[in-house]
C-alpha positions as CSV (number, residue, x, y, z in Angstrom):
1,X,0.0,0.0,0.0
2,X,2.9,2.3,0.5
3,X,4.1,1.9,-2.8
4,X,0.7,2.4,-4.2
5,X,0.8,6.0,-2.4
6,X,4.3,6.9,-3.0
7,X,3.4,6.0,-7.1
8,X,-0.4,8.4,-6.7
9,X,2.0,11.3,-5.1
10,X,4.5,11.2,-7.7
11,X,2.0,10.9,-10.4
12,X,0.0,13.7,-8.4
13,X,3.2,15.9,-8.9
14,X,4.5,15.5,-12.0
15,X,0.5,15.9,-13.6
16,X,0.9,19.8,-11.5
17,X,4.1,20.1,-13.0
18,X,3.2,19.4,-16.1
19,X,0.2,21.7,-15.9
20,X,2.0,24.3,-14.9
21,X,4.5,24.4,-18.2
22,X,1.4,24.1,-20.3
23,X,0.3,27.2,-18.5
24,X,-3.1,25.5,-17.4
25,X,-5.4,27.7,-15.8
26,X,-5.9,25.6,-12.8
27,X,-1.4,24.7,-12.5
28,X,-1.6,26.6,-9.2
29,X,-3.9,24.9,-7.8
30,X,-2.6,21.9,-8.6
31,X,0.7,22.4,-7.3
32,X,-0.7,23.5,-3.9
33,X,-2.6,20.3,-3.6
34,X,0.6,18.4,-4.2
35,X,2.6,20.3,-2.2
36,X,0.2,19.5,0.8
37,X,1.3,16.1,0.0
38,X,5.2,16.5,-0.4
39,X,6.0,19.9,1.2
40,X,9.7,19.2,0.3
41,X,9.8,18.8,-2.9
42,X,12.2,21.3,-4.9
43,X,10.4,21.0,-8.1
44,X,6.7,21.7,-7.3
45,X,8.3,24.6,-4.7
46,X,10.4,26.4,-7.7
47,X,7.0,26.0,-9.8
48,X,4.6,27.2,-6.8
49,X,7.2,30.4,-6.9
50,X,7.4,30.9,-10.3
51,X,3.5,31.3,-10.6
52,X,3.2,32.9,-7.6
53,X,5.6,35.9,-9.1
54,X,4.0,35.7,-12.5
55,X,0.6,37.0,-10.4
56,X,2.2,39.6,-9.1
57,X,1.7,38.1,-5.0
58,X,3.7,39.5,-2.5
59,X,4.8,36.9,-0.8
60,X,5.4,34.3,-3.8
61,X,9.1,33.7,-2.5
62,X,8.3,32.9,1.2
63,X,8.0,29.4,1.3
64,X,11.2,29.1,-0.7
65,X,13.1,31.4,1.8
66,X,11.9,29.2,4.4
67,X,12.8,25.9,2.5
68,X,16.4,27.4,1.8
69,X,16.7,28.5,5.5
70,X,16.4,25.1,6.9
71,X,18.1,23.1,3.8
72,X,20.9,26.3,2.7
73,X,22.5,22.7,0.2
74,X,19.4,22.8,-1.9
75,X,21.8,24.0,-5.3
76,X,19.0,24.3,-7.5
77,X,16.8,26.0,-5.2
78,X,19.3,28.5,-4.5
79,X,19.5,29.2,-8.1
80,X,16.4,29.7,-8.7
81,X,15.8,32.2,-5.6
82,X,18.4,33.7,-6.5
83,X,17.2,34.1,-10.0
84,X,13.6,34.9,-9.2
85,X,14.9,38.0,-7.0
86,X,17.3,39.2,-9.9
87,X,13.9,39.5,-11.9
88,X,11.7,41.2,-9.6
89,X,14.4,43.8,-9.4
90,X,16.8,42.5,-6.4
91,X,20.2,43.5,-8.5
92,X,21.7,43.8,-4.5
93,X,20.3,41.0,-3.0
94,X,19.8,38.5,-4.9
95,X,22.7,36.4,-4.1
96,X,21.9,37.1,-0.2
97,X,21.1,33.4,0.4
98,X,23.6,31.4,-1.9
99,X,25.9,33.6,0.2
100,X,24.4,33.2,4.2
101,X,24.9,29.2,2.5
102,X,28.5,29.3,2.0
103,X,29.4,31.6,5.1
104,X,27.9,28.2,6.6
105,X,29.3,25.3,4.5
106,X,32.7,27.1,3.1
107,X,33.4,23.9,1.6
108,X,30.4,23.0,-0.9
109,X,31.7,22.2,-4.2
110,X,28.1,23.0,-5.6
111,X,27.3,26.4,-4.0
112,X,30.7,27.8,-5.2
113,X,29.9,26.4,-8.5
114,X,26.6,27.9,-8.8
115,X,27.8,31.6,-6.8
116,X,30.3,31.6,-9.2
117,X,28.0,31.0,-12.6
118,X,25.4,33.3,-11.0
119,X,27.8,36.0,-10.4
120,X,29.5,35.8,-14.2
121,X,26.1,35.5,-15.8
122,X,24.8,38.7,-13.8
123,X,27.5,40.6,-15.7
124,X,30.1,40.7,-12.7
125,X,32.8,39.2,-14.2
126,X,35.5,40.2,-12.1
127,X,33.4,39.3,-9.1
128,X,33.2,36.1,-10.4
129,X,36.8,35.5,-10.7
130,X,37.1,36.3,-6.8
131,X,34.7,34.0,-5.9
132,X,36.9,31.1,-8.3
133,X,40.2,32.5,-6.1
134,X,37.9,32.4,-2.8
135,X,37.1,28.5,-3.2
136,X,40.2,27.3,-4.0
137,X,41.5,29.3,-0.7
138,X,38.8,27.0,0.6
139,X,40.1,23.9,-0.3
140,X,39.7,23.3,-3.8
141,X,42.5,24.4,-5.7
142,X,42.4,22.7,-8.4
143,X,43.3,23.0,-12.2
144,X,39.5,23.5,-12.9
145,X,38.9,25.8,-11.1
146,X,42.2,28.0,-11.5
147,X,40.4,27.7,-15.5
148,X,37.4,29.3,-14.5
149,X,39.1,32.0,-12.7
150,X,41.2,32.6,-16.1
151,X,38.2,32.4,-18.0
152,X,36.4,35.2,-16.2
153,X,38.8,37.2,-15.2
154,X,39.9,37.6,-19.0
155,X,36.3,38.2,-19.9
156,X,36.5,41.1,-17.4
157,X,39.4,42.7,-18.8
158,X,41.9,42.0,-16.5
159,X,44.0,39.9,-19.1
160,X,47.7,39.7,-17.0
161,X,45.4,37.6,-14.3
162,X,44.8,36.0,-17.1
163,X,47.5,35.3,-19.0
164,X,49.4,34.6,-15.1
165,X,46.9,31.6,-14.5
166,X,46.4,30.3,-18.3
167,X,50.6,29.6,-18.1
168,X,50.1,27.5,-15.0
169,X,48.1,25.2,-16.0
170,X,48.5,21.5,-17.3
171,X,47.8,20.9,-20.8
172,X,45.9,18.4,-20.7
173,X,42.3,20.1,-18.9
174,X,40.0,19.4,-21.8
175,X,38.9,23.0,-22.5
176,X,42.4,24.7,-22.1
177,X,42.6,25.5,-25.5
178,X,39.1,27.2,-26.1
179,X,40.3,29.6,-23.3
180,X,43.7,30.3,-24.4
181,X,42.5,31.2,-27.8
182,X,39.9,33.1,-26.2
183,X,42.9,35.5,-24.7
184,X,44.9,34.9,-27.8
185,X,42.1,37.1,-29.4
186,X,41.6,39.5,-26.6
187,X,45.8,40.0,-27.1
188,X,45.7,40.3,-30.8
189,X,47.0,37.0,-31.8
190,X,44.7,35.6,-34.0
191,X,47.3,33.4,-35.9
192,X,47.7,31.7,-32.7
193,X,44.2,30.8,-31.7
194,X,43.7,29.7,-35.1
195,X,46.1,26.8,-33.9
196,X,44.5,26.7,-30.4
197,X,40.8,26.2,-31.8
198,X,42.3,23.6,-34.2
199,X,43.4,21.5,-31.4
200,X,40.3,22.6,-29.5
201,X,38.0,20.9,-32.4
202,X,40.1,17.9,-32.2
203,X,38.9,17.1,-28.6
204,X,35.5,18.6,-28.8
205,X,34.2,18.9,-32.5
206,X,30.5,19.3,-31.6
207,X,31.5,21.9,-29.2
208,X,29.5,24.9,-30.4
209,X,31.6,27.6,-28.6
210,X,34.6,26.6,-30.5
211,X,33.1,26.8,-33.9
212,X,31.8,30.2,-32.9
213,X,35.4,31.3,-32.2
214,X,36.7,29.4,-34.8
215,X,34.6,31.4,-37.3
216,X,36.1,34.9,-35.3
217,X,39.6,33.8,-35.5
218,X,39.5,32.4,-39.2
219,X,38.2,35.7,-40.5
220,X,40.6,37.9,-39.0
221,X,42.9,35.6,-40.5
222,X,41.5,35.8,-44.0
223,X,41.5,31.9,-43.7
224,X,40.3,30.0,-46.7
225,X,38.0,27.7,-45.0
226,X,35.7,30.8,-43.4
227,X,33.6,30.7,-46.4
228,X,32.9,26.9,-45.9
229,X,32.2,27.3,-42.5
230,X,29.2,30.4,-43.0
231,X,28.2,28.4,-46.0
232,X,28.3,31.5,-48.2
233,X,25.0,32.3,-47.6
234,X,23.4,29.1,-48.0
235,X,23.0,28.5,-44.5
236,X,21.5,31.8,-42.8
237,X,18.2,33.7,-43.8
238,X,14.9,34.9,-43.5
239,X,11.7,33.4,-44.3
240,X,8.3,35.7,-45.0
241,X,5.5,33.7,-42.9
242,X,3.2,35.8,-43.8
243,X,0.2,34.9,-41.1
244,X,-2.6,37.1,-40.7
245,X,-2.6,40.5,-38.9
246,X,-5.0,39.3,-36.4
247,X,-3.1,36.1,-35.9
248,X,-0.1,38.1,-35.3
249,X,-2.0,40.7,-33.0
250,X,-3.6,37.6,-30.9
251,X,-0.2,36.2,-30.2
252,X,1.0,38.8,-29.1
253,X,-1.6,39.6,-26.8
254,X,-0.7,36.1,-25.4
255,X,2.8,36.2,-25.2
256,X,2.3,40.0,-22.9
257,X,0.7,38.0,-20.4
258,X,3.9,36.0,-20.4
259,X,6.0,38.2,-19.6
260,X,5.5,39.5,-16.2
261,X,9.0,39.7,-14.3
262,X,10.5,42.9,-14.2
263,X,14.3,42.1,-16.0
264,X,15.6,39.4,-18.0
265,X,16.6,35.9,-16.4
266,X,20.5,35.8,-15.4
267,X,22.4,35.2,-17.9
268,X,20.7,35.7,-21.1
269,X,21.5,38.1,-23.6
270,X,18.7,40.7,-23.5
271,X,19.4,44.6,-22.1
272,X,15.8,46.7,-21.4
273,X,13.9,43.9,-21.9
274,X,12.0,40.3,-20.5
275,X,12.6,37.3,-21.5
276,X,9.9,34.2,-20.4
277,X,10.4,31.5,-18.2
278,X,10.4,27.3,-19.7
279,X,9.9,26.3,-22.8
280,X,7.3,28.2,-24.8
281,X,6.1,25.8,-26.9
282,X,4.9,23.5,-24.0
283,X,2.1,26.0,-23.8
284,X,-1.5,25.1,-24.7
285,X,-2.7,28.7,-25.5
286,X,-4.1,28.4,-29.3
287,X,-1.6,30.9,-31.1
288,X,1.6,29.5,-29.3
289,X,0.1,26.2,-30.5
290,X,-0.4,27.8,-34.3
291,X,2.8,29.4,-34.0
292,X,4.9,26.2,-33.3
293,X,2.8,24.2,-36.4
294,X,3.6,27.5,-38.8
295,X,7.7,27.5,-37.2
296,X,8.1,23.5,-37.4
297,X,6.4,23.2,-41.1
298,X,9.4,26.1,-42.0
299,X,12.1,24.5,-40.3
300,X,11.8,21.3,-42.4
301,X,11.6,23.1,-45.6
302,X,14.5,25.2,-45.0
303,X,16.0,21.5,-43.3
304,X,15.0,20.1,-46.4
305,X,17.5,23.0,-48.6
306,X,20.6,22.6,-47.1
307,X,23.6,21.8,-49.0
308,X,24.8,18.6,-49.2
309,X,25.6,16.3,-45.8
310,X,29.6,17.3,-44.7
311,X,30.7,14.9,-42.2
312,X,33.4,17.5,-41.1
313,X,30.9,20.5,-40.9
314,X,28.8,21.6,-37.1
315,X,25.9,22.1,-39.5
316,X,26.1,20.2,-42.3
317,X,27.1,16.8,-40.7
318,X,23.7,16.6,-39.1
319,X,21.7,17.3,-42.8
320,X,20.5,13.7,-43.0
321,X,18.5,13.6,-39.8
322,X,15.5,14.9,-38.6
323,X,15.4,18.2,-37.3
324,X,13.9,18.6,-33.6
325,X,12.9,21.8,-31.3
326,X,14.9,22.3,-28.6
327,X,13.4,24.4,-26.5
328,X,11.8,27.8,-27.5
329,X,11.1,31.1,-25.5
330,X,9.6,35.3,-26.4
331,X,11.4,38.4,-25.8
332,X,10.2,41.6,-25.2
333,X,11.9,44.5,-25.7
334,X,10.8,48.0,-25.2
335,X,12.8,51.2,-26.7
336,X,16.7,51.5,-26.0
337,X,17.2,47.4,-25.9
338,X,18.8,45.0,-27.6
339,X,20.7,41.4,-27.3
340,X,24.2,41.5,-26.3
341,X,26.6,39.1,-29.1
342,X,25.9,35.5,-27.7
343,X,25.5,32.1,-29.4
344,X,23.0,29.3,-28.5
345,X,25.3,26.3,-27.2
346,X,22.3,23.7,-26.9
347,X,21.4,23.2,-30.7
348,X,22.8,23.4,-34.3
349,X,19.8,26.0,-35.7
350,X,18.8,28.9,-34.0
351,X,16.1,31.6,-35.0
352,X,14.3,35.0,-34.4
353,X,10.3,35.0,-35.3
354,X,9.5,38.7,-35.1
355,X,5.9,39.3,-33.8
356,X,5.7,42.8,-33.2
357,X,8.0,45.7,-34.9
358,X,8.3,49.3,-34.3
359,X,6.9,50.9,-37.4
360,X,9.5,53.5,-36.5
361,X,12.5,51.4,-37.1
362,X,15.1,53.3,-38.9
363,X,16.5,51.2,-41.7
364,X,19.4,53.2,-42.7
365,X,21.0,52.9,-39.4
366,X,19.5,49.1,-39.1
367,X,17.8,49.9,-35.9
368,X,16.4,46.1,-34.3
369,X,18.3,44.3,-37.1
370,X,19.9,40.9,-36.0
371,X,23.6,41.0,-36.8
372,X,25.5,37.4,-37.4
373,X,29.2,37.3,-37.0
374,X,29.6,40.6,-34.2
375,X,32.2,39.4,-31.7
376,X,31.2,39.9,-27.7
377,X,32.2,42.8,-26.4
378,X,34.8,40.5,-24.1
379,X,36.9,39.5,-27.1
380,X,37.5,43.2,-27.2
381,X,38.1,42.8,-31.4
382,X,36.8,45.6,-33.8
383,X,34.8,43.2,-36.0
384,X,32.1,44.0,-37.4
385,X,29.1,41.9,-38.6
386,X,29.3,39.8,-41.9
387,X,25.5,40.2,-42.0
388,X,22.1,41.4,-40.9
389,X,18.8,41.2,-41.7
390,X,15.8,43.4,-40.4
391,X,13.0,42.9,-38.4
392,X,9.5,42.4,-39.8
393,X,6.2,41.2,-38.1
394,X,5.9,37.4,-39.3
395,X,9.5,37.3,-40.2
396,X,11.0,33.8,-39.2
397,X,14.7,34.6,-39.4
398,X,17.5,30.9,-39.2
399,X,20.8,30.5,-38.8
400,X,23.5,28.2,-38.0
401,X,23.8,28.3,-33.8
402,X,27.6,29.0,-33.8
403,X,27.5,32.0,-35.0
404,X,27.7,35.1,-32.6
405,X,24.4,37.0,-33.3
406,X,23.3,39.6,-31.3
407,X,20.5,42.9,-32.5
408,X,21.1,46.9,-32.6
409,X,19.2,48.9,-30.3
410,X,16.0,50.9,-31.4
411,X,15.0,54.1,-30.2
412,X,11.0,53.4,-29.3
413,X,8.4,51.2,-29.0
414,X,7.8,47.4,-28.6
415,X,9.9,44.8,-30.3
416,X,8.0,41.0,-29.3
417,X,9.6,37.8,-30.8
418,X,9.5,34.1,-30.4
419,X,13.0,32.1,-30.3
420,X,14.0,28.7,-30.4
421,X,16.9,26.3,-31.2
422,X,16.5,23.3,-33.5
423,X,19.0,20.0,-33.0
424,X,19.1,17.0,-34.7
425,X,16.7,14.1,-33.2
């Protein structure tokens, strides 16, 4: 009979759960009456939370505060307080209790891990690279870890840190070479991380980050096999959708509703603008359902176009199989935003469906375009983009996920798209 519980709870749980990524009207309720059963669970509390915030309730983070105060181990649900503060608008506090955690258990491989991510993804790089130094004086000074101090404090421009712990280190880490091509670039020595992201293919070829580097370093090296790599146009573009203006104007109205924290999620790319939480396309609402048909039915046809299968290609190599969503997510961007230069390291196609333009967009100076090749600003290169398209309601824009895309900022108005990543199944 216990068994027969345990199996109706955990059934009970996973139903709210689901419920509550398909954005069902009754998820909260469901998740309550779970939780009554399993008050410790970390998934149905990070879910309670989440819907909780999305209503605007004042006290949606409570019972997590009071979980994390009696378990301060809980990793994930210490990364998703602390994430859940940084979008409501708690830029100072938000890392308040990963901290009070590791004032208690200084030696937690998995706090540190995650104080340090949170820290680098909030944009406090440097920060980031103390906290690195800070758990190794723990305990934990290792090679890894003397990497990810490198790695960040390079990013943050402090490049003899850098360059002091990069020569230090044993050759053999696995992802050396990415990050010592990384501050070959930042130094100016492109010839050189050409030979770094070489070897830096060899031991991780579907590694997206290296490809996106790779395609950095062979063009400021006028390499011959940069054209291959972009596909020379074959392999990036937009496609017209053309649905209805009422189609368009109903999703939208959906996908407002969506967005109802205050800033970005840590770590994303967007600046003066929202990005929503889970996968999108989980939803049930009819025009994210509509949407996903009319984004899936394009994906195979521009699939179906590709050149030729390439074995030695990211891309290309994967032309012969079926091509699946990944995951899929709306941003919302009001007037002065824009994405930061980022890639998508979890599939092989990424995209921008634009579902609401400014119809004040100044083309001349590309105002919203989406710009592929721009190097992040931490590579500290003057590249510029090899190309850009523009923004246009009903405008499904692909394009292979190593490349560093990122969009120029717009003066005014509301700028609402769809996203996703595609990967082969």
């Amino acid at each position: 009979m216990a068994g027969a519980g345990s199996d109706d709870a955990q059934a009970q749980r996973n139903a709210a759960i689901e419920a509550y990524h398909r954005g069902e009207a009754n998820a909260l309720s469901l998740i309550s009456d779970a939780l009554a059963r399993n008050p410790h669970d970390g998934g149905l509390l990070i879910s309670d939370a989440a819907l909780r915030l999305s209503r605007g309730e004042p006290d949606a983070l409570s019972r997590m505060e009071r979980m994390i105060a009696q378990a301060p181990d809980w990793v994930d649900g210490q990364v998703a307080l602390a994430g859940f503060r940084w979008e409501s608008g708690d830029t100072d506090g938000y890392l308040s209790g990963i901290e009070t955690a590791l004032a208690k258990l200084p030696r937690h491989a998995g706090l540190w891990k995650s104080y340090i991510s949170l820290l680098a993804g909030s944009g406090k790089l440097i920060a980031a690279a103390d906290a690195a130094r800070m758990a190794r004086q723990k305990g934990f000074d290792m090679p890894m870890l003397r990497l990810i101090e490198a790695m960040h404090s390079g990013a943050g421009g402090d490049l003899d840190r850098a360059e002091a712990l990069l020569a230090d280190l044993p050759r053999e880490i696995p992802d050396l070479p990415q990050q010592l091509a990384r501050h070959l670039l930042r130094t100016g020595e492109a010839d050189a991380a050409v030979v770094e992201l070489d070897e830096a293919r060899r031991r991780h070829p579907d590694d997206i980050s290296n490809w996106a580097l790779t395609e950095i370093a062979w063009r400021l090296t006028e390499d011959e096999r940069h054209d291959w790599l972009v596909g020379e146009g074959k392999l990036a573009g937009p496609l017209d959708l053309g649905p209805a203006e009422t189609d368009l104007s109903a999703l939208a109205d959906c996908l407002r509703d969506l967005h109802a924290s205050g800033a970005a999620p840590i770590g994303q790319s967007v600046r003066s603008g929202t990005q929503t939480r889970g996968d999108i396309f989980k939803r049930m609402e009819p025009p994210i359902a509509e949407l996903r048909k009319r984004l899936k039915a394009a994906v195979a046809e521009f699939w179906s176009g590709l050149p030729q299968i390439d074995p030695a290609h990211p891309l290309l190599r994967h032309r012969d199989a079926t091509p699946r969503f990944v995951t899929g997510w709306s941003i919302r961007i009001l007037g002065g935003g824009f994405h930061v230069s980022h890639i998508h390291p979890g599939g092989v196609l990424s995209s921008a469906f634009y579902v609401a333009v400014p119809d004040t967009l100044d083309a001349k100076t590309r105002e919203g375009w989406i710009e592929l090749g721009r190097p992040p600003d931490d590579l500290q290169l003057d590249l510029g983009p090899f190309t850009a398209f523009g923004p246009k309601p009903g405008r499904l824009v692909l394009f292979p996920s190593y490349l560093y895309h990122g969009t120029r900022p717009f003066s005014a108005g509301e700028r609402m798209s769809v996203a996703f990543d595609i990967a082969p199944a």
